[in-house]
N, C-alpha and C positions, 0 to 999 in steps of 0.2 A: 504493500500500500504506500503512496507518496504521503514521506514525512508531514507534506503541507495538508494533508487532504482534513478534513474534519471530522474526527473521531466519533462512531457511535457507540455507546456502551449496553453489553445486557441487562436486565431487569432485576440488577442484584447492586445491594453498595460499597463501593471501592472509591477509591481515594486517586484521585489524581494531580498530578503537580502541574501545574501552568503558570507561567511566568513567577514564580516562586508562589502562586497561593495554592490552597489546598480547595479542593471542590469536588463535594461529595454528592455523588450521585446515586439515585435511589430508583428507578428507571429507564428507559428508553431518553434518553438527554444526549443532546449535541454537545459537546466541547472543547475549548478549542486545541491546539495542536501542541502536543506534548513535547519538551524541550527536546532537542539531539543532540548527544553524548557521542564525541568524537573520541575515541581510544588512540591513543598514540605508543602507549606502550602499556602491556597489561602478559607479566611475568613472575611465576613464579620460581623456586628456588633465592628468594631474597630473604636474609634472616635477622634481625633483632637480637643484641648479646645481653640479657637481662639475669637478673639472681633468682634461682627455682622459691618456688612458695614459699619451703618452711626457709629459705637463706642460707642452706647448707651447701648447694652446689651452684655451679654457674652454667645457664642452659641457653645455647643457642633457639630461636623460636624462631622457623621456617615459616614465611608465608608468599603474600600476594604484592607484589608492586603495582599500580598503574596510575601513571597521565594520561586524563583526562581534561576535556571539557567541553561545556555545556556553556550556549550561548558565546560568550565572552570570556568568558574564566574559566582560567587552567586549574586543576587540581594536582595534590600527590597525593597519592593514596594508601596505604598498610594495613594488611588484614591477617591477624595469625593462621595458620594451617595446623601445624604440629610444633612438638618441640622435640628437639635432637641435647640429651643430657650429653656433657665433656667431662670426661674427668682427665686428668693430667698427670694423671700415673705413668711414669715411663714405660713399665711394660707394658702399659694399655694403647696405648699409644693415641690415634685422633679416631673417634669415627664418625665417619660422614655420609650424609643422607644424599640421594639422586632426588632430586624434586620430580623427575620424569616418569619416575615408577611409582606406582601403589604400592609397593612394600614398602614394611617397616623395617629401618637403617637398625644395627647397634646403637642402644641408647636411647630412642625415639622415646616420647612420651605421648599418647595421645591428648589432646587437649581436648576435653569434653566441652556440652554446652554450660556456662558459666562459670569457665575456668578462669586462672586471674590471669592469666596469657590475654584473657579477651580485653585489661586494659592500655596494655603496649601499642593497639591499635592509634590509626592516629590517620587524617585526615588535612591538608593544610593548601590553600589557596597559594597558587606561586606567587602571585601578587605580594603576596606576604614575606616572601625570603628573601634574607640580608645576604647571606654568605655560605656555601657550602664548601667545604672541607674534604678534601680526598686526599686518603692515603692506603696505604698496604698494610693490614695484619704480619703479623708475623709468621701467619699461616698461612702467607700468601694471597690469602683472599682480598679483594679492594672494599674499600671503607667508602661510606659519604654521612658525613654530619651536614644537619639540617641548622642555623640558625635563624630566626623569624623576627620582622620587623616587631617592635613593642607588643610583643606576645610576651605570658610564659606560660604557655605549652610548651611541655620537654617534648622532643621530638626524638626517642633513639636512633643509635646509630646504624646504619643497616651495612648488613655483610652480604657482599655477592658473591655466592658462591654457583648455582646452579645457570644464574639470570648475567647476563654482558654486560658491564656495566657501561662499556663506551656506548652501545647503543640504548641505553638510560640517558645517558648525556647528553648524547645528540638531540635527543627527544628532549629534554629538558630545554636545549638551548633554542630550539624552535621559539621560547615564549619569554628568553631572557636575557642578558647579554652580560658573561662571567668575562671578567677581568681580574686575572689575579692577581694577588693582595700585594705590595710592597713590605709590606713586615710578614708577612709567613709567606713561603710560595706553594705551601699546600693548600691555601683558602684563595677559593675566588670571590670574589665579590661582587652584588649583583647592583646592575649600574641603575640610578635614580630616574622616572619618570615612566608614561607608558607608550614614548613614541619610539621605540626599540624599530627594528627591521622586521621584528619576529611574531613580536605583538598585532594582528594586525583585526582587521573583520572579518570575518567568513562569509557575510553578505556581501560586502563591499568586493572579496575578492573575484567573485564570480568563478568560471571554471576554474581558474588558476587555487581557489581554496585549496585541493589536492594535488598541486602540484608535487610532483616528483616524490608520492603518498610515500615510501617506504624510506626515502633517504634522502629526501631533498629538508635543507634547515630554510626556505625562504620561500613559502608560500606567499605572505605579504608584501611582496616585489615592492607595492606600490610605496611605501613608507620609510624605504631604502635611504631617498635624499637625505631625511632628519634624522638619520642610524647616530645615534652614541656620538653627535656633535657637541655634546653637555660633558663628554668623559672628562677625568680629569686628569689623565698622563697621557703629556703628549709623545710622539717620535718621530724623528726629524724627517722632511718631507723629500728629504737631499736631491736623489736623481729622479723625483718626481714631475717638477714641472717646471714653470714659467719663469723668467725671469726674475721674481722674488725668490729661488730659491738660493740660499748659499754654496751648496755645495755641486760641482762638474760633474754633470752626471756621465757615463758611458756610453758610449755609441754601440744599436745593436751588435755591432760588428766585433767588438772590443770588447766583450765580456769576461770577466774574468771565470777561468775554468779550472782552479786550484783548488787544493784541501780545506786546511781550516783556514776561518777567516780571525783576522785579526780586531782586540778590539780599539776604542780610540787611543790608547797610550801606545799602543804601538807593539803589546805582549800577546800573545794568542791568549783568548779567552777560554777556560777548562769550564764544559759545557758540564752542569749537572746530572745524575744519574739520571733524569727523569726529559733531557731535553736528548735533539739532535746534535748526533758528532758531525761535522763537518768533513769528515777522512776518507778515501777512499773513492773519490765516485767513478762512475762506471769509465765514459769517455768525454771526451770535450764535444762540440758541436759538427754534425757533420757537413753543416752549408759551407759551400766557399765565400770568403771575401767578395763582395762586389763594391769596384771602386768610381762606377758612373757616378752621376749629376743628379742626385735628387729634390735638387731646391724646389721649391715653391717659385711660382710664377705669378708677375700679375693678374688679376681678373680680366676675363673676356668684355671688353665695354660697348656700344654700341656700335662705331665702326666696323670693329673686327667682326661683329656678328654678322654685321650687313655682310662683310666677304664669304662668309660659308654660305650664301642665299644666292641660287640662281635667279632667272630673269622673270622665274611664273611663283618665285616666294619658297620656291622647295630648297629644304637642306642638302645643298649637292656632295660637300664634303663633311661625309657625317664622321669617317675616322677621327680625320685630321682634326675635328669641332671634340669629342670626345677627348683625345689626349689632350686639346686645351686644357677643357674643363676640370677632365681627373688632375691639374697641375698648377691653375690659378681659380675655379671657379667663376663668377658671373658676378659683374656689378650689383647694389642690389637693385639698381632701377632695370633690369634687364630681367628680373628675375618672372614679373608677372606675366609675362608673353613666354620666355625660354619652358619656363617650369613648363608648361602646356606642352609642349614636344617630350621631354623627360617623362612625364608622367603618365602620358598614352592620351592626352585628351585630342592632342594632335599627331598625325603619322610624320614624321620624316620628308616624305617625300609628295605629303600635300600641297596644292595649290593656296593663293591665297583666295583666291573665290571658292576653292574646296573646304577651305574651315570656315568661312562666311556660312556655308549651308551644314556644316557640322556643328558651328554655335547655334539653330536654331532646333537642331533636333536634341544638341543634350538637354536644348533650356524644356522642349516639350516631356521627354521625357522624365525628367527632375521633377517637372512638375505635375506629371501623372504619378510616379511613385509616392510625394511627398502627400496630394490631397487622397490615395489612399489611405494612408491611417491617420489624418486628419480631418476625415469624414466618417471614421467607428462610432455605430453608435455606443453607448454608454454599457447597453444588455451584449453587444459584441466585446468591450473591454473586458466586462463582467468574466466573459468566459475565454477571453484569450490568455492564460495565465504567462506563456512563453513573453509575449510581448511587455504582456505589466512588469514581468519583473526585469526585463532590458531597459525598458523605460526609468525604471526608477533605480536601477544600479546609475545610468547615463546623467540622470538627474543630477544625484549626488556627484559623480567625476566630473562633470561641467563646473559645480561651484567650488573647484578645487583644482582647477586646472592653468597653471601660468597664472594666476592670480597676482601675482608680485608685475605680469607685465602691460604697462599701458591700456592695449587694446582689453585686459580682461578683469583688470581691478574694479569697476565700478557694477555695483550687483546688479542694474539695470542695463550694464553692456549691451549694443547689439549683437557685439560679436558672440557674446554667451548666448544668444541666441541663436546664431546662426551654425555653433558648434553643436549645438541643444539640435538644432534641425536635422542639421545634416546625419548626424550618427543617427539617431531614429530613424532616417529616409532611408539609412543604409543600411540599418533589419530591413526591410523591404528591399531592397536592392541583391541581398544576398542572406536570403533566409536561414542557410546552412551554418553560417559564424555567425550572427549577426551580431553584439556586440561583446566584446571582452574586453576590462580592465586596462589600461594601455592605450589602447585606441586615440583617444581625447588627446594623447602627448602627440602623437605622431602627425592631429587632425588641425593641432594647432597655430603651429608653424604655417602651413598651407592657408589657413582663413586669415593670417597674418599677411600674406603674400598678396593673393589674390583679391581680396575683400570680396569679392564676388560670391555669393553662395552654390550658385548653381556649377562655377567652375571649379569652386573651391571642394564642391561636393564630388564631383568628375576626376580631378585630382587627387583627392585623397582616395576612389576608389582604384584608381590605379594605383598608386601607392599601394593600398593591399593586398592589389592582382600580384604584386613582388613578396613581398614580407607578411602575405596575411597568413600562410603557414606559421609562425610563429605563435598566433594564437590559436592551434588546436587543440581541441580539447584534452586529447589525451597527451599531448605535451610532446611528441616522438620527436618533432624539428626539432625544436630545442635541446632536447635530450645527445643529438646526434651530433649539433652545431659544438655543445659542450664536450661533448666525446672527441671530435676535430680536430678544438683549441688546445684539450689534454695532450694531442698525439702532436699536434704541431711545437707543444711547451717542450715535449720529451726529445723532437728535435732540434729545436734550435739551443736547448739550452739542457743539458742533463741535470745539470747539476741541482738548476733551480726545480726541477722533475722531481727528485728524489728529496728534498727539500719541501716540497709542498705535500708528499705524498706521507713522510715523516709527523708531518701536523695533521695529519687527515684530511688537508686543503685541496688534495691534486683532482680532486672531481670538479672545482671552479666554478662553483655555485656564487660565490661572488660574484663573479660574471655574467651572471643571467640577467640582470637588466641590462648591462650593456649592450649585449644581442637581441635584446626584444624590442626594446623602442631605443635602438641606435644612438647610446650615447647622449639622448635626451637630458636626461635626468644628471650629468656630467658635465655637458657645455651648458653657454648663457645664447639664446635667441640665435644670433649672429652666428657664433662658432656652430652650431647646431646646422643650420642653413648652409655653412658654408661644407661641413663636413659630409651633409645627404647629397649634396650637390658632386661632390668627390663619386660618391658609392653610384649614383645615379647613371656616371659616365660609362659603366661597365666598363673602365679602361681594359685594366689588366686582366680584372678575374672580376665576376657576380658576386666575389666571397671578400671582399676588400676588405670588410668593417671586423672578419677575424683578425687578419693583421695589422690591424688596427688595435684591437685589444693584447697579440700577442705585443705589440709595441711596447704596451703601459705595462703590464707584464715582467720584459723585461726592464725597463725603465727602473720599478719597484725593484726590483731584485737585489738590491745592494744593500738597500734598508731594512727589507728583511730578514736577509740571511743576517746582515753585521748585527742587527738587533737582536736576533733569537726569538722574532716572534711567533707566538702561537697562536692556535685555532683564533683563537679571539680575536687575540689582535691585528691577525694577515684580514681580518672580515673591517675592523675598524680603521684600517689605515688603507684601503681599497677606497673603502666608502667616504675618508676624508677626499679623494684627489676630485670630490664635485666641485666644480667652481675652479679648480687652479688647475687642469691640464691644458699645455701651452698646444693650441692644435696645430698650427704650423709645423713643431716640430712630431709630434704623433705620425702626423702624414706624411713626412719625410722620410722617416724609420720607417712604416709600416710599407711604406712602396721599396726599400731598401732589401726589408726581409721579404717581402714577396719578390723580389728578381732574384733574390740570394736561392730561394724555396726553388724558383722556375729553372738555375742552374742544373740541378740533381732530383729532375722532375720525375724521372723513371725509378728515379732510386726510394723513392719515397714511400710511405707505409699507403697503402690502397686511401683509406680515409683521408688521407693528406693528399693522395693526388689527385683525388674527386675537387680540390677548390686549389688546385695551382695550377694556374693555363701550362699550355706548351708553350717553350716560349720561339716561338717562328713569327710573330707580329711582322710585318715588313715596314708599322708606322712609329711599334715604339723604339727600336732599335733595340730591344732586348737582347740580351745572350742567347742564341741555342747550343746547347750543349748536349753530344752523346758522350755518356763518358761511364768507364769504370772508377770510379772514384775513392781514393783512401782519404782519412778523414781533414779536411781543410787544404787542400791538396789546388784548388784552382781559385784563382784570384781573377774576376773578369773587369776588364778595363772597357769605358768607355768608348776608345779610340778600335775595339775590334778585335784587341789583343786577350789570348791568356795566359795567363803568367802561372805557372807550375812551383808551388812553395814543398811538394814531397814529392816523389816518383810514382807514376798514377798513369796508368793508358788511358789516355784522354784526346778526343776528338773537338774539337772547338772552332767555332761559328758567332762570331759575334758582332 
């Protein structure tokens, strides 16, 4: 039965819970729909170390862990099962209970009903937790102590023995954001406020709620921007970005691919038992040097455009127009006419009296689609439930969308309006996605551009004729996009591979907004426009905006490893670089490693050479390269030469 649907009850009285009241019903009664209880981890073999009844022995109490929750709020949960007695007699030695079996272990005590085991139980809203504690028994087993905001509720300590505790963690961190502690580095601390990454709405999320259900920590994409900008230890942003940075960051090419790293005094820093060694990695990078030109170029302005337009208005040289673009971009007063070609509202090779009669069928068109669901009537609403609830997800993303910029700060905006229009018109236009979360960042730029609704609607549906895989429902592009940038980390850079995979980071879940709404949430208006403008050109490859992120990637890489950060913090200092990535130079490097990738394009793991062209272009003057190649072995020069740094049978074309 759909969760939403309205419950009828038989002609008997029970008790049921709705919106926390209790309503008892004594026949045939409607009701309304009963809360849903999200399980996120629900495991036993998790035990509690307390003192047996009479305080003679010390009894492990086997029970039930689980995270949940319901509506808004996360729970943790503890329920006893049994009790496993310890005695610590040497020749007794340990015995230990399988949580997996019905039998009873050495020791076991059953705990009947109204045993005093039944008060260890314990119940606690995460909202409520200050700081948890992990360590290791001496038994091996891992610890986690609970400590609670202005509570006292004692909370026991729980021992995992049958139940993982990292995927406890994981699940935990879904709803929290642990930073551990500067005075112990066994306690994390749970950071102040509830605009976390993790925290998010499960209405508001729309499909994406389930994101990446069994292993993904970042269902609430949406609330990424404002992640743990309130933390309160910083780490220095060094080869991160933009010209306020202090420190010379490294060129992708230039990466360091040595053991351990040193720390600021100059001594190798002795990594704790509990971090990553720096010793040993596997190999250095297998790409070669490429020593071409990757500057940036001015924007195409008006004249120049006029030179790519033959005599009847059609784009005659559409290469030669593309490798502009992928390399300086578009004035922005070029931009309301250009975008129109870029986006499929016009072809290429149109007339201009052929988009004269193309602007009047999209304007008909728009406007059949839009006064369909502008003319439902009320008992049609009633029962369109798909629609009501697109509509009022889109509601809320509207008034929360670019808000900070010009056109969409004032709550009476027309442009709110006309973003409010458009995505509604485009459920109608594409029944099968029709809206997901996201959408409004990508929708918005575009009604910035154009003001025009009816093109701006045209536009943006092109627009998702490219990227609207991104939001399917079941997550697979994405899933696969992230699987790519894993395979692409591992080659361009091992080190930082084994390094992210050491923290549990090397799945790049971090990354997941970067690939769904391109970067949006990372640049300001301007860089945002200028960088879809780049990806639009299809210069090199469809898959640009990966090497773009491997870029930042690498860029980060120095400040991570030299810092020792972990899980947490590689998620907290990712989500700082919104607002300060210099794009200029992103897209410098990110076109660098993509002809570096196109050198040793055969050589490449299959999912990596699904998004590195060949490189044969005859317009960008790219390398081709057959080559058997040993690792950094060819360095390729602008000028057509390649330069051989190890002895390597290699054929070269460039």
């Amino acid at each position: 039965m759909d969760d939403n649907a309205v419950h009828t009850q038989p002609a008997e009285t029970e008790v049921v819970v709705a919106d926390g009241e209790e309503i008892v019903s004594s026949g045939a009664v409607a009701f309304p729909p009963k809360p849903v209880e999200k399980v996120f981890y629900d495991k036993e073999g998790v035990f509690v170390h307390v003192a047996s009844a009479d305080g003679s022995t010390e009894v492990q109490v086997p029970g039930r862990l689980r995270l949940t929750q319901v509506n808004d709020e996360a729970s943790v949960e503890w329920q006893p099962a049994s009790a496993v007695e310890y005695r610590t007699d040497e020749d007794l030695g340990w015995a230990v209970i399988n949580p997996s079996h019905g039998e009873q272990a050495a020791g076991e005590i059953p705990v009947p009903a109204g045993s005093p085991y039944a008060e260890y139980a314990f119940k606690f809203s995460v909202a409520d937790l200050l700081s948890v504690e992990r360590a290791r028994a001496d038994l091996g087993w891992q610890l986690l102590k609970f400590a609670l905001r202005g509570s006292q509720q004692h909370v026991p300590t729980l021992h995992f023995n049958g139940a993982n505790i990292k995927d406890f963690w994981q699940c935990l961190t879904r709803f929290v954001v642990l930073s551990k502690s500067t005075l112990n580095s066994a306690v994390y601390d749970v950071t102040d406020g509830n605009d976390s990454i993790l925290s998010f709405d499960p209405e508001a999320a729309s499909t994406f709620s389930n994101l990446f259900t069994e292993e993904s920590l970042y269902a609430g994409f949406s609330k990424v921007t404002r992640f743990v900008r309130h933390l309160g230890t910083e780490v220095g942003l060094g080869t991160v970005v933009s010209s306020a940075s202090t420190t010379t960051p490294q060129r992708p090419g230039h990466l360091r691919t040595t053991g351990s790293v040193s720390s600021g005094s100059g001594s190798p820093t002795t990594p704790r038992g509990d971090e990553f060694e720096l010793l040993g990695y596997a190999q250095p990078s297998m790409l070669p040097m490429w020593l071409g030109d990757a500057a940036r170029e001015p924007p195409i302005g008006f004249d120049e455009w006029q030179e790519f337009l033959d005599g009847d208005g059609r784009v005659a040289r559409v290469p030669a127009f593309r490798r502009r673009l992928f390399k300086g971009g578009l004035e922005p007063g070029l931009r309301h006419y250009v975008w129109k070609f870029l986006l499929n509202y016009y072809d290429f090779d149109s007339t201009a009296t052929g988009r004269e009669n193309m602007d009047q069928r999209r304007q008909c068109d728009y406007c059949t689609m839009q006064e369909q669901w502008q003319t439902l009537l009320p008992a049609q609403m009633k029962r369109f439930g798909v629609l009501r609830d697109r509509r009022h997800l889109i509601n809320k993303d509207v008034l929360r969308t670019d808000r900070t910029h010009p056109r969409f700060e004032d709550n009476d905006s027309i442009y709110l309006t006309r973003l409010e229009n458009i995505l509604t018109t485009y459920c109608f236009y594409n029944f099968d996605l029709g809206y997901v979360q996201g959408m409004s960042d990508l929708c918005a730029p575009i009604i910035d551009v154009m003001e025009d609704e009816v093109e701006s609607f045209w536009c943006f549906a092109g627009f998702l004729d490219a990227v609207g895989d991104n939001f399917a429902e079941d997550q697979e592009p994405m899933r696969k996009q992230l699987a790519t940038l894993q395979a692409m980390v591992k080659v361009a850079d091992p080190q930082l591979s084994e390094y992210l995979a050491a923290q549990d980071s090397d799945n790049l879940y971090f990354c997941f907004r970067w690939l769904l709404v391109l970067f949006k949430r990372e640049l300001d208006f301007d860089d945002t426009m200028r960088l879809w403008e780049v990806l639009w050109s299809n210069y090199l490859t469809p898959h640009f905006h990966l090497f773009c992120a491997l870029s930042l990637l690498l860029l980060v890489k120095d400040t991570v490893i030299s810092h020792k950060l972990g899980f947490n913090e590689i998620i907290k200092h990712i989500n700082e670089l919104s607002g300060k990535i210099d794009l200029g130079r992103m897209l410098s490097d990110a076109e660098v490693l993509c002809r570096r990738f196109m050198a040793v394009q055969s050589a490449l793991p299959p999912d990596v050479q699904r998004v590195v062209p060949l490189s044969s272009s005859p317009v960008d003057g790219s390398c081709d390269i057959t080559a058997s190649l040993d690792q950094q072995s060819v360095m390729c020069t602008a000028d057509g030469s390649a330069v051989l740094s190890s002895p390597s049978s290699v054929t070269a074309k460039c």
